[in-house]
C-alpha positions in Angstrom: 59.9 45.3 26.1 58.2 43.5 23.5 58.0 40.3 24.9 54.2 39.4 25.1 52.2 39.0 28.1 50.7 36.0 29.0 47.3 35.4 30.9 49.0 34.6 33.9 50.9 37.4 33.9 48.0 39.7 33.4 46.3 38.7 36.3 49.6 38.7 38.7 49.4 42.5 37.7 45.4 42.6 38.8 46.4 41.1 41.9 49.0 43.2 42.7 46.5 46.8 41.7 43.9 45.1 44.1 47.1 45.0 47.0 47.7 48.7 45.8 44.1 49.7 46.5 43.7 47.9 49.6 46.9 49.6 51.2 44.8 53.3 50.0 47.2 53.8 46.8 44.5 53.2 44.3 40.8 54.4 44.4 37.9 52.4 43.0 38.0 54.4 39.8 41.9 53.9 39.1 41.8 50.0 40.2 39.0 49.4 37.6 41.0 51.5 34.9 43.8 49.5 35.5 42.5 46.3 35.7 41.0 47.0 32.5 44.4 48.3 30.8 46.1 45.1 32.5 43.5 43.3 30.9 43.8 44.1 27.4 48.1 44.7 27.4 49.7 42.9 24.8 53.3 43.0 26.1 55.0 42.9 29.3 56.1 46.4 28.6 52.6 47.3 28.9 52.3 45.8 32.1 55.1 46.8 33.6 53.9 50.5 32.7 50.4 50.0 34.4 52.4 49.2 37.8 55.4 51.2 37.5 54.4 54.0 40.2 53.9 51.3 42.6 56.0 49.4 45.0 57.0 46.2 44.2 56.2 46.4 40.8 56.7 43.2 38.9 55.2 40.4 37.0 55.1 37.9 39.0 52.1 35.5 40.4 51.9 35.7 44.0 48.6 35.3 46.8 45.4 36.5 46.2 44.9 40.2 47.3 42.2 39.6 49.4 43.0 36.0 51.6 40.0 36.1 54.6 41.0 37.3 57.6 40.5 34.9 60.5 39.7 36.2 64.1 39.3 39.7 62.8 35.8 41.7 64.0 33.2 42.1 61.6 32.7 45.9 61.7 28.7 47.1 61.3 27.3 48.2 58.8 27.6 52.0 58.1 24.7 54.0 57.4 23.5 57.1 55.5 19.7 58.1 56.1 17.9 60.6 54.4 14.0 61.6 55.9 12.7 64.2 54.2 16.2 65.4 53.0 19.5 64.6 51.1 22.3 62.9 52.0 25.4 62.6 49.5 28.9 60.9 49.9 31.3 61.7 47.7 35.0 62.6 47.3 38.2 60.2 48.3 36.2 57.9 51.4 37.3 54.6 52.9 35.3 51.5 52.2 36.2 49.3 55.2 32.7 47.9 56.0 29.4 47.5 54.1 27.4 50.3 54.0 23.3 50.8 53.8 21.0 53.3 52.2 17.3 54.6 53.7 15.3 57.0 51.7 12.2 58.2 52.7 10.9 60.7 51.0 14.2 62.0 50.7 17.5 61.3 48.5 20.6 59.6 49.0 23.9 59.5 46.7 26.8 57.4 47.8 29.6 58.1 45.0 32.2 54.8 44.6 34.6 56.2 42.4 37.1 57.2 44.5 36.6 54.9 47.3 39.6 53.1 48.5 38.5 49.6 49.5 40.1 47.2 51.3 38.3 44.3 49.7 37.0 43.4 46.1 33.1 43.0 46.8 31.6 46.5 48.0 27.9 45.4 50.1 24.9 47.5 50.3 21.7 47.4 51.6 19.6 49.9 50.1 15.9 50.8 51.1 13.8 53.5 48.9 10.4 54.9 50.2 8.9 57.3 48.3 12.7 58.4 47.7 15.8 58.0 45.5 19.2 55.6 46.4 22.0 56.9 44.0 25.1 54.7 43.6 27.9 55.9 41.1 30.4 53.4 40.3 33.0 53.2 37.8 32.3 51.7 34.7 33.7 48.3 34.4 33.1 46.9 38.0 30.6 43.7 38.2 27.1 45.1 39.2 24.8 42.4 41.2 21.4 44.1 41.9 19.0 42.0 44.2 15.8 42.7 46.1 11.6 43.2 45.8 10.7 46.4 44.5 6.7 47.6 45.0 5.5 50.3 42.4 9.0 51.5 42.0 12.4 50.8 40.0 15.9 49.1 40.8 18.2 49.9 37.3 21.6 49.2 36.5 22.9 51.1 33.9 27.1 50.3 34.0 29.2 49.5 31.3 30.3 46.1 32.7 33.3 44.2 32.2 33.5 40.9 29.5 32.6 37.7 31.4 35.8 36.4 32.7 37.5 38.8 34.2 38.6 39.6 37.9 37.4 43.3 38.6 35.7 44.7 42.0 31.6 43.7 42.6 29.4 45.9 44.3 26.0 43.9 45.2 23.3 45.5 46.1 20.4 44.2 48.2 17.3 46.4 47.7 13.9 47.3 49.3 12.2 49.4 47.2 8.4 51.1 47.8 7.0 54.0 45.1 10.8 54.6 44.8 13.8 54.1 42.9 17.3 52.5 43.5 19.4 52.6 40.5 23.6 52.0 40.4 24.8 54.3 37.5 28.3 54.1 36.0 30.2 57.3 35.0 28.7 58.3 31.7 24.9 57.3 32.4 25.6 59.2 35.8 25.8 62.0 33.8 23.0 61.7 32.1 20.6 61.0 35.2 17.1 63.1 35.9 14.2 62.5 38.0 11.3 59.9 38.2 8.1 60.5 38.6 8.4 58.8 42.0 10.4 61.9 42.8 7.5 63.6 41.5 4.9 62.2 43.3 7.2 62.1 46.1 7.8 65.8 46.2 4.3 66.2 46.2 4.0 64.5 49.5 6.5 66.0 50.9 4.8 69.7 49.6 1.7 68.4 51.7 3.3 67.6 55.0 4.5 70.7 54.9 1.0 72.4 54.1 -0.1 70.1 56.9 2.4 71.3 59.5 1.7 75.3 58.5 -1.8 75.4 58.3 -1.9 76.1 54.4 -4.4 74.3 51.6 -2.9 71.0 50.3 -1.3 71.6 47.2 -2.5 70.3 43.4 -1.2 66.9 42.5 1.2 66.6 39.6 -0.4 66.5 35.8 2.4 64.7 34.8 5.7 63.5 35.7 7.6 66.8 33.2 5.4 69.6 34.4 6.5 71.3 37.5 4.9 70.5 40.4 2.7 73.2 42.3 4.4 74.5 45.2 2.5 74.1 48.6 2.1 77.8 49.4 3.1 81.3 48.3 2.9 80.6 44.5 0.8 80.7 41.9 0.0 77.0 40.3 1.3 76.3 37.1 -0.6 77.9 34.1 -3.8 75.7 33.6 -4.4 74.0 36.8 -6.1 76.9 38.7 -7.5 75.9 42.7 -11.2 76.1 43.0 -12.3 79.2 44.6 -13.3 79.0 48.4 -16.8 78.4 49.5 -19.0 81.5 49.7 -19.1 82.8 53.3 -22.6 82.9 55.4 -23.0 85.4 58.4 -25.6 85.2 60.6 
């Protein structure tokens, strides 16, 4: 068909995606794809293509997708902690509540891109310590970072939509101490290395654990590219030798 589309009927077909991804047909990463084909269609064709494995497909205004929903619970918020360790989300996961993020000394990754949601603001309260909060998103999405950060970083590196546009937010309210929280879209995700808060952090972390076995600390980092020392059972890195141990008196 090569009647064009008008701006009303473009964002009849968002409305109806964001109804598709709230009933678990459409992940985060497909609604935002979609959205942005709906978007920039030229035809009704076009339209009708972007919706044509879905029911009730048609262009036709109708409700919002997302209408508030009186009397319903307010679920908590769902956690993912990481002490001293990793904890990763990923994969196809429901999105029916907002989530938080704690790292101390420790990583988490929560990966949006196949999320279904049920609503088109994702919440998160992140908190870094000496440790890494990950969020992946598709690119496209609105990106609202918020929070104090103390000797440490909160980045946003996603390829946002053009102003103007309906298309899924994920805010993000962050506490951040000698640690990094960063949302990443898909290509800068792939691109993504350490900090040298991880550095410093996995130096702390390499002490504790001295600490805990009886061993000698280990050498701080040079720099944030060298390796760090390990805290026992290695030699230190070529150039950064421990000073030997104090001479030994008997009496």
């Amino acid at each position: 068909m090569n009647i064009r589309a008008s701006d009303a009927e473009r964002e009849a077909v968002v409305e109806q995606l964001r109804v598709a991804s709230v009933d678990g047909r459409l992940t985060f990463g497909e609604l935002t794809d979609r959205t942005e084909a709906a978007y920039t269609a030229v035809t009704l064709g076009e339209l009708r293509a972007i919706t044509a494995d879905l029911p009730g497909s048609s262009v036709a205004p109708h409700a919002p997708a997302y209408p508030a929903r009186e009397g319903a619970p307010r679920r908590g918020r769902r956690w993912f902690v990481a002490v001293m360790g990793d904890t990763k989300r990923r994969g196809r996961w429901k999105v029916d509540q907002e989530l938080g993020a704690v790292a101390v000394m420790g990583d988490v990754l929560l990966d949006l891109r196949e999320t279904e949601l049920i609503s088109g603001e994702v919440d998160i309260a992140a908190t870094a310590i000496m440790g890494d909060v990950t969020i992946i998103v598709p690119d496209g999405v609105d990106v609202d970072v918020s929070g104090i950060s103390i000797m440490g970083d909160k980045r946003v590196k996603v390829a946002e939509a053009p102003p103007g546009r309906t298309v899924p937010r994920v805010r993000v309210n962050a506490f951040v101490l000698m640690g990094d929280v960063k949302v990443l879209g898909e290509q800068a995700a792939e691109k993504r290395s350490g900090t040298m808060f991880r550095a410093w952090r996995e130096h702390w972390k390499a002490r504790i654990e001295a600490s805990m076995h009886g061993y000698p600390p280990p050498l701080p980092p040079p720099h944030v590219q060298e390796p760090l020392h390990p805290p026992y059972g290695h030699h230190p890195p070529h150039g950064h030798q421990p000073p030997p141990p104090p001479p030994v008196h008997w009496s």
